[in-house]
N, C-alpha and C positions, 0 to 999 in steps of 0.2 A: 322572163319569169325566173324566180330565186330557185337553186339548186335545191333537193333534199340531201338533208344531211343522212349518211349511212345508216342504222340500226341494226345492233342481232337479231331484235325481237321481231320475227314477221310480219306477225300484227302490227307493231310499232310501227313497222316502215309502211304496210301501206295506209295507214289511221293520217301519219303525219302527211304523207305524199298525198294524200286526198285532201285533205286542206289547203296545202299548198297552191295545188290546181285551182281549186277553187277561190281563195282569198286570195292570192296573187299579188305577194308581197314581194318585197324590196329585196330582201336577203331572209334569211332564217336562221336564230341562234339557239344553241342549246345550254340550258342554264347547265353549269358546273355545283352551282350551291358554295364556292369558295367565300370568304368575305372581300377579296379583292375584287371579286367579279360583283357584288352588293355593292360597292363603296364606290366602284365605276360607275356602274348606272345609277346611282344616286346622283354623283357629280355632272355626269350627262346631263341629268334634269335639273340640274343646276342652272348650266351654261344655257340649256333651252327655253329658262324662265319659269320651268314645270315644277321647283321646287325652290324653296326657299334655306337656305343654311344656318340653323341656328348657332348660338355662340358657343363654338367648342369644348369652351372652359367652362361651359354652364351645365351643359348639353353635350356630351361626345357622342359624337356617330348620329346626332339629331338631325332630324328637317322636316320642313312643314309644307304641305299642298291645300289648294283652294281648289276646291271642285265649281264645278257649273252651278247657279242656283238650279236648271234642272234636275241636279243629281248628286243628290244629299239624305236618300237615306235605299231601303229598300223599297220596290215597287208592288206592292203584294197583287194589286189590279193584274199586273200584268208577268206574275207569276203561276206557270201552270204546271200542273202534273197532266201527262198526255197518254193515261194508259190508254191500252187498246179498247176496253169498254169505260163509257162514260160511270160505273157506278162502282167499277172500282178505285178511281179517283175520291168520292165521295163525296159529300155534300158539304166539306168544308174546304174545298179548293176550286181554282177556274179549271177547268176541262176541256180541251179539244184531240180529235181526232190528231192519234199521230204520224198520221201519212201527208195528212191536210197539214199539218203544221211544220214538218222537215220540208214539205213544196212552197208553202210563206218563206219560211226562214232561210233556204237556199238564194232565195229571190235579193236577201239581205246580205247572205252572204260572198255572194259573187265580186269579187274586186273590190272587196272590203278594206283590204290590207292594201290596196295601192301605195307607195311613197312612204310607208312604214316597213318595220323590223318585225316579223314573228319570231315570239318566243317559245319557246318548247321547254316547259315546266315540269319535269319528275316528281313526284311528291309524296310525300308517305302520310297517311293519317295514321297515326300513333309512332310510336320506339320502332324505327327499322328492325325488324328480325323478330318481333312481338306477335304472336299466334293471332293475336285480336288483330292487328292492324290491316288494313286496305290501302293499296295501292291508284294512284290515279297521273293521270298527265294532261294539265290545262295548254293546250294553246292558243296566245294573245299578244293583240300588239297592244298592249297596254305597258310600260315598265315601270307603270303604278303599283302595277298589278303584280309583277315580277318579285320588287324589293317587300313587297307586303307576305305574298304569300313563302317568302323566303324568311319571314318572321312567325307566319302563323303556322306553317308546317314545315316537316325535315321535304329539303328539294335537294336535285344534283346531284350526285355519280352516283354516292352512295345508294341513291333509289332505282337508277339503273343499272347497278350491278343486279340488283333485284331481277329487273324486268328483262335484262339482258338472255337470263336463265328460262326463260318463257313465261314469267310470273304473271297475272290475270291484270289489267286497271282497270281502272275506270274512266273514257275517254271525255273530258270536257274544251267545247270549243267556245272560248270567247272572244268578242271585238268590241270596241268603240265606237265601231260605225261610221266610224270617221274618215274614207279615203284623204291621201293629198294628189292635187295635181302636180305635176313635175313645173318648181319651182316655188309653190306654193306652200306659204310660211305655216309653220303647226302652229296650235293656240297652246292658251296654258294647260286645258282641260278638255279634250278633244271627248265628246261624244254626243251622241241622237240627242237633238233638243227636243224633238216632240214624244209624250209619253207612248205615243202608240208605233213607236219607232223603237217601243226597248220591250228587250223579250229575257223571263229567266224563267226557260223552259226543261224540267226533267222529264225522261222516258224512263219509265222505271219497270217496266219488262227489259227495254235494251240496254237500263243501266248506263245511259248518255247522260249528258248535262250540256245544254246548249245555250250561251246566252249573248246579246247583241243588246248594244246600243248604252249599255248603264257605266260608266267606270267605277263605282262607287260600293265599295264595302262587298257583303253578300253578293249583290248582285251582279260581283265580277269576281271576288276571291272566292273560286268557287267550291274550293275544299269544303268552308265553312259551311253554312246551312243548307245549300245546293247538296255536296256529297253526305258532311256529314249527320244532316237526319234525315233530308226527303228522300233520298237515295240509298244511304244506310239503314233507313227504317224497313225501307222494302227487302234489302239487304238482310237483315235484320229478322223480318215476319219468315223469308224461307229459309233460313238455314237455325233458326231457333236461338240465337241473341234479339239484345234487345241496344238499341241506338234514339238514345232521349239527352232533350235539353235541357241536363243537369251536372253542376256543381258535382267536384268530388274534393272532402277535406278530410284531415289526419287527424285526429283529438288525440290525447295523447294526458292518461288522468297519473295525478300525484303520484301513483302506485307504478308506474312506468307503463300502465297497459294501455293499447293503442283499439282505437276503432275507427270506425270507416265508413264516412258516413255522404250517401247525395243527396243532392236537393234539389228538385223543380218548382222556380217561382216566376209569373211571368214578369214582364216588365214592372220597372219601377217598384221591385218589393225585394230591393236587399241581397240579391245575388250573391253580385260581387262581393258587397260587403261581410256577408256572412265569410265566402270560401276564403278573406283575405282576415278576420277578425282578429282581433286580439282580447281573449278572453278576459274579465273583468275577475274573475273567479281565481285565486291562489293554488300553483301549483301546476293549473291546466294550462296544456300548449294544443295550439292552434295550429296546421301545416295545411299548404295550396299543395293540389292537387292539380285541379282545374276547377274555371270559375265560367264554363259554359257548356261543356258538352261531357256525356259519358259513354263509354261502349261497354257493354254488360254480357258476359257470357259465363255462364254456366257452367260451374266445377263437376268433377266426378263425386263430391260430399256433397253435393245441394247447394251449394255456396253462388252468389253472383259474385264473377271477380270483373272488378273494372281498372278501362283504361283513360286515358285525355287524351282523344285522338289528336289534340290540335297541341301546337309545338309555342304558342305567343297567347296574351290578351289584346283582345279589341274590344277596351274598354270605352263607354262612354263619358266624355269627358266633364263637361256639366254635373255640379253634385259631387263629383271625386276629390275628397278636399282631404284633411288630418286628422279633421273628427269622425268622418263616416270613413275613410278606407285609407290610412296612412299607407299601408304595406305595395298601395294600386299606384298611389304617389311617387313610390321610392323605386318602382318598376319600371315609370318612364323616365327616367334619369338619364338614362345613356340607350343608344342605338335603336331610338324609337322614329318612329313616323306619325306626325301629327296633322289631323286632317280638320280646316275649318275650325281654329282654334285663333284667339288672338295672340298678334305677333307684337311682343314689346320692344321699346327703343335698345334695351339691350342687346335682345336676340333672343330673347327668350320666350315661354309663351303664358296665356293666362287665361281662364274663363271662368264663365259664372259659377257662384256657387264653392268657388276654390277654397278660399276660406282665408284668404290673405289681400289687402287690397290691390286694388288695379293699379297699374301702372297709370302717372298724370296723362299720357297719351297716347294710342297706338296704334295700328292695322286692324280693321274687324274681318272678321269667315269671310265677304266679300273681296278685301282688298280697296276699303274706304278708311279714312280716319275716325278713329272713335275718341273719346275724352270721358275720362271720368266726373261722376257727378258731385256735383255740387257740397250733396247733404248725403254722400254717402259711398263713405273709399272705396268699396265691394260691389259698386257698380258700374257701368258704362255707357255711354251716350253716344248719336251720332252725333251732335255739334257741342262745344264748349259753354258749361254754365246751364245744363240741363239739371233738372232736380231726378231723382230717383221715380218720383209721382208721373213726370214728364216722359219720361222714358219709358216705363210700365203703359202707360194710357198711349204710344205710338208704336207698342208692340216689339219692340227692339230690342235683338239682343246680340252684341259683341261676335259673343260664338255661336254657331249654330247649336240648337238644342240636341241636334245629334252626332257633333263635332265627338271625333275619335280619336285615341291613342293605339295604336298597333306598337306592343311590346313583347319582347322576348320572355317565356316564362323563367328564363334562369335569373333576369336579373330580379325576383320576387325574393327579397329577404327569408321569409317561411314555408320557400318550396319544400316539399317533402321530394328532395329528389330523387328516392328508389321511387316512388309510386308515380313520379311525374314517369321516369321512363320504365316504367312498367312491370317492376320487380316488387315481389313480396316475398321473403326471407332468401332473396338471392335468386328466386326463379322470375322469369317471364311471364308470370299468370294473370298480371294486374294484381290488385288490392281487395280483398275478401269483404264486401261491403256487410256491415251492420244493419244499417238503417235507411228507409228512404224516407225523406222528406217532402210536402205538397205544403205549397202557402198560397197567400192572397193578399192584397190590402183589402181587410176586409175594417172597415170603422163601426160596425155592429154584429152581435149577435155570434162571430165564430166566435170560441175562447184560444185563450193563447197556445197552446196547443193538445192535440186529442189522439189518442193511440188507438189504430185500428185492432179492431174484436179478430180480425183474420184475415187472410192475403184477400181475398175476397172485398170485404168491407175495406179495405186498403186501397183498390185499384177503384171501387166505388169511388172515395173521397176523390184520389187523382182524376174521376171522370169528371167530378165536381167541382174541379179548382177552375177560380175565376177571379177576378179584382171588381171593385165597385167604380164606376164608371165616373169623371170627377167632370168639375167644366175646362178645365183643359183638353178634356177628349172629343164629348160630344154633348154642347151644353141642356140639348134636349131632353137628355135621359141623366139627367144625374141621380145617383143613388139606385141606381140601376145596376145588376150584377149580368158581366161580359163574362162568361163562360169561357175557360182555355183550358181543356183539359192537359193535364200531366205539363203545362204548358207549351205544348206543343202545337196550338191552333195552327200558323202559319209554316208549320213545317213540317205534319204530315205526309209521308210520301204515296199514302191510300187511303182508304176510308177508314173513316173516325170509327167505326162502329166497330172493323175488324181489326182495328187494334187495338180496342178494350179486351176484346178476344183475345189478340196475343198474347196481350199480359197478364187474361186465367190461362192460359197454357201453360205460361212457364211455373205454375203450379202444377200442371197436373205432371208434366213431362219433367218435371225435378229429381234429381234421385236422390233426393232426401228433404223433400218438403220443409219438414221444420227448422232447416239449416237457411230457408230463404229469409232474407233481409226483413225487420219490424218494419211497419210503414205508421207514417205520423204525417199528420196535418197543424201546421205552426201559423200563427197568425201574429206578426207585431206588431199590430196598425188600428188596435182598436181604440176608438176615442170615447171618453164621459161626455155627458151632455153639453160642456162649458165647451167642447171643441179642441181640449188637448189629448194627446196621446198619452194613455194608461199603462203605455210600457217601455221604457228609456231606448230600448234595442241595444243595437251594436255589441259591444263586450258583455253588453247582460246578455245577451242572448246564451251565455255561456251556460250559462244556469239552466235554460230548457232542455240545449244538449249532456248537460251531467245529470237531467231526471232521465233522462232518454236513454244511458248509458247504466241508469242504477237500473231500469226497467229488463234493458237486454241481458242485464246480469242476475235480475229478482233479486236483487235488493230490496225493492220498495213495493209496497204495493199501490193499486190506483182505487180511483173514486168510478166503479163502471155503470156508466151512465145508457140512455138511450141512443146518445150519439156517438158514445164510445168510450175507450178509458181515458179519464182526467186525471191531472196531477192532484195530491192530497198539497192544500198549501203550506201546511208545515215540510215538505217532502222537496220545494223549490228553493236553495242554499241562499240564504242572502248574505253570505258574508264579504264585506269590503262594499257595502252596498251605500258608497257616499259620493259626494264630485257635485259638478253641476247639476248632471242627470242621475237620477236614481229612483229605486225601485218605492212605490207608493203601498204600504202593505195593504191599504184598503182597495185600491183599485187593481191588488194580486187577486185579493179576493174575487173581484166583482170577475173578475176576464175568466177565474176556472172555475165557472157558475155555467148551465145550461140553460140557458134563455130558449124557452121552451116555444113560448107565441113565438118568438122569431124563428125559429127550427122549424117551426110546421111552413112560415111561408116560405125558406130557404130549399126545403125539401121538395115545396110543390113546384120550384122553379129548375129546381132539377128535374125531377121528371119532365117537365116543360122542354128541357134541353132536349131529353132522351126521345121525344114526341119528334120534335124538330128537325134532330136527326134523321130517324125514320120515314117522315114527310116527306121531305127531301127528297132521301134516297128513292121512295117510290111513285117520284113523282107527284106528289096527289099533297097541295098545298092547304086544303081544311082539313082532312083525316088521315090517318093513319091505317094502313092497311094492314091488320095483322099478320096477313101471309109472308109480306115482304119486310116485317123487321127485322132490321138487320142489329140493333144494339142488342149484347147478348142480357138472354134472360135471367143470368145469375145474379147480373147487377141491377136488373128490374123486382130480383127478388130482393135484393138489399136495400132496397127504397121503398120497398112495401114493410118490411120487415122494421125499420126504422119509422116509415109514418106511422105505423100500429101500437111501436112501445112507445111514441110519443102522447100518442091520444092515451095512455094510461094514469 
């Protein structure tokens, strides 16, 4: 059995020593966080086949892994939250006992690490020495897992001088599941084939994070959604911050004055692209912040100041081209990690949607040969002489549609870098946020976007955010509205219900209310009957954010409606409003209209959510049990309040 290595921290020594015992690996190494120590285990996985080396002169510091078709995205089945009662988990997570579930997962864990290296990962979510930031230490034999989260968060001394001091983590244990027998050759992608072999399990009373069998993204890098919201959120509910999956960017208007603004949108509605933008509008500058997570705590003025607890993007690569997100492009350039992406005869890589054509031949996500088609440079095929029609109709596609880039945030051309590392006029406090943002792909009926009547009706809308269901998801229900509140669905680290709660409290417990952030609901996705989109996006969106910014200043006044304040359309700037894509004045028009018949059925599907919730929670799957609802009433009066001024 591998030695442990020493530790100040007591806890440290016996957290790691008990794993040890347990997974009974080879040797056990402590990340340093150096780049030589990166650049070794990259090359390691080189020689061991585990990674591929892209062309230096193309790509510095690049390389690219193929995962198992098992294990290519998150497993949300078989992701649980294990509180001690099943109902504070709540009704939008899996739930098991967490006594029953550390006796399964020991079972998994035992001689795990056979014939492998454990690694002992240090790690800081946010700027080392930053009031916000939390501390944590992953161990795994994974050193997939190692060179990634040495990109997505600060690792290495510097976070053990931290924890050296007796500073708090947060302990997370991960494996592959993969033992080796002695002599027994490793694969490219070593983890649990069967899904019911892979666990990404949080305890969020113990503040653990336990996960086996996945190598793959979240499901192993477990700072990211693992710490930073199921576990920060709980984090989070008791000590009075708030840990959500949002966007934070710099605006930055003609007059030199800056604001601060998040956003939560779920999937496939513009994230990235927003916090990466290049505004279309003269004058205005655009700065990354971050473009997935924020940590939000509470100034002495009322203020919400926010951090980026995550230190890289893990963007998805699919879709990320020069027209939707030049700045995401110019960030994997150098010292990236690319995952299930196609490999060109250069050395380069390329996937769909990129925006440049395909190479005539190359490597697909799998490690088969692909060929470009026929009748269309921008696509790719498994065999040579396919048509673009031929390809679509056998489902095929080059890169996996959840193919990743893991990149450093410094190499982002318009990082705002005081706010990346957590400084606002020189201090530590994070970024004194403005505004929050709630979107959707919504293709009817929201208008482009709508400013909450008061934090209230704000946290309403965030309960309401959802995208409209398409036949790529689930072709039963198309046109159907998926509910994700704050988008957060899948990353709750309690019940749904009591953290609408949390977030009227941090009105009532503000010390200065009126200092908290406007909240607005944006929608860029809506479509006219003929089936095109009514609003270009991207750099226009610039324009919703400068009415959003004349609003926080009373500048301008709005059109206040039943479902809340609207932009007046002379009050949306169109200047510079030419190119390919550009703004349609008639379909401005139509998008900051209240479409009333559609608001009554939108509203009655909310309440519908809120039933649901409550269902759930009290068991009881036809009715609702008044006693036991648990969604708070403030927001049930805000949806009564709103169906009432609608029927007028």
């Amino acid at each position: 059995m591998a030695k442990t290595p020493k530790f100040k921290n007591a806890k440290v020594q016996a957290w790691v020593d008990q794993w040890v015992k347990v997974c009974d690996p080879d040797k056990v190494v402590v990340i340093k966080g150096t780049k030589q120590e990166h650049t070794d285990i990259c090359e390691m996985m080189v020689k061991k086949g585990q990674f591929v080396k892209l062309n230096q002169k193309l790509r510095p510091g690049c390389y690219l892994a193929r995962s198992h078709e098992s294990d290519v995205a998150r497993v949300e089945g078989r992701t649980f939250i294990c509180s001690k009662k099943e109902i504070d988990a709540g009704p939008t997570n899996h739930w098991k006992d967490p006594d029953v579930m550390k006796k399964e997962m020991l079972k998994k864990y035992k001689g795990c690490m056979k014939g492998r290296t454990m690694y002992v990962i240090p790690f800081a979510m946010g700027p080392i020495g930053n009031p916000i930031t939390q501390y944590g230490i992953e161990v795994t034999d994974s050193p997939y897992v190692v060179v990634n989260m040495n990109i997505m968060t600060r690792t290495g001394d510097a976070v053990m001088k931290i924890l050296d001091k007796g500073g708090a983590f947060v302990p997370c244990i991960h494996s592959v599941g993969a033992p080796l027998k002695k002599g027994q050759k490793d694969v490219a992608w070593p983890c649990a084939k069967k899904i019911d072999d892979k666990y990404i399990t949080q305890f969020p009373e113990d503040g653990e994070i336990w996960s086996f069998g996945s190598g793959y993204g979240g499901n192993a890098l477990l700072g990211k959604k693992c710490f930073a919201l199921r576990i920060a959120s709980k984090l989070a509910k008791d000590q009075g911050w708030m840990a959500e999956h949002m966007l934070i960017l710099t605006l930055t208007s003609p007059e030199k004055k800056k604001y601060h603004v998040t956003a939560a949108f779920p999937s496939a509605c513009g994230k990235t692209n927003l916090a990466m933008m290049l505004p279309k509008l003269p004058g205005w500058k655009l700065e990354t912040i971050g473009d997935d997570i924020a940590w939000l705590k509470p100034g002495e003025d009322g203020r919400l100041y926010a951090i980026n607890p995550e230190n890289g993007f893990f963007g998805v690569a699919p879709g990320t081209s020069n027209d939707s997100n030049p700045n995401a492009l110019l960030s994997c350039k150098k010292n990236t990690i690319f995952t299930n992406v196609v490999l060109t005869p250069n050395g380069d890589i390329w996937w769909e949607d990129m925006g440049i054509d395909a190479p005539e031949e190359g490597i697909d996500w799998k490690g088969n040969p692909c060929y470009r088609c026929v009748d269309d440079t921008k696509r790719m095929g498994p065999k040579p002489g396919m048509t673009k029609a031929e390809v679509k109709a056998a489902g095929y596609v080059a890169a996996h549609k959840n193919s990743r880039f893991t990149a450093p945030a410094v190499n982002c051309p318009v990082l705002d870098k005081d706010g990346f590392n957590g400084k606002f006029n020189k201090k530590p406090t994070g970024v004194p946020i403005d505004a929050i943002l709630f979107g959707g792909r919504r293709p009817s009926t929201i208008p482009l976007v709508n400013e909450a009547k008061s934090w209230t009706h704000g946290v309403f809308m965030g309960s309401a955010a959802g995208s409209e269901v398409t036949a790529a998801v689930i072709a039963d229900n198309i046109g159907q509205v998926r509910r994700d509140p704050m988008a957060m669905l899948p990353f709750f680290g309690y019940n749904v219900a009591d953290y609408f709660q949390h977030w009227l409290e941090m009105e009532r417990t503000s010390a200065n209310p009126a200092n908290l952030p406007k909240i607005y609901f944006v929608n860029w996705f809506r479509k006219g009957e003929d089936g095109r989109f009514m609003w270009p996006g991207f750099g226009d969106n610039s324009r919703v954010l400068k009415w959003i910014c004349q609003r926080i200043d009373g500048k301008v006044a709005a059109n206040e409606t039943a479902i809340g304040n609207l932009p007046k359309f002379e009050d949306i700037d169109l200047a510079n409003n030419e190119g390919k894509f550009k703004v349609v004045e008639d379909d401005l028009k139509e998008i900051l209209k209240v479409d009333v018949e559609g608001w009554k059925k939108e509203i009655a599907t909310v309440g519908a959510s809120y039933d649901e919730y409550d269902a759930k929670a009290s068991k009881d799957s036809t009715a609702v049990n008044k006693a036991a609802r648990r969604v708070p009433a403030a927001l049930r009066g805000i949806l009564a309040q709103v169906t009432e001024a609608l029927s007028k």
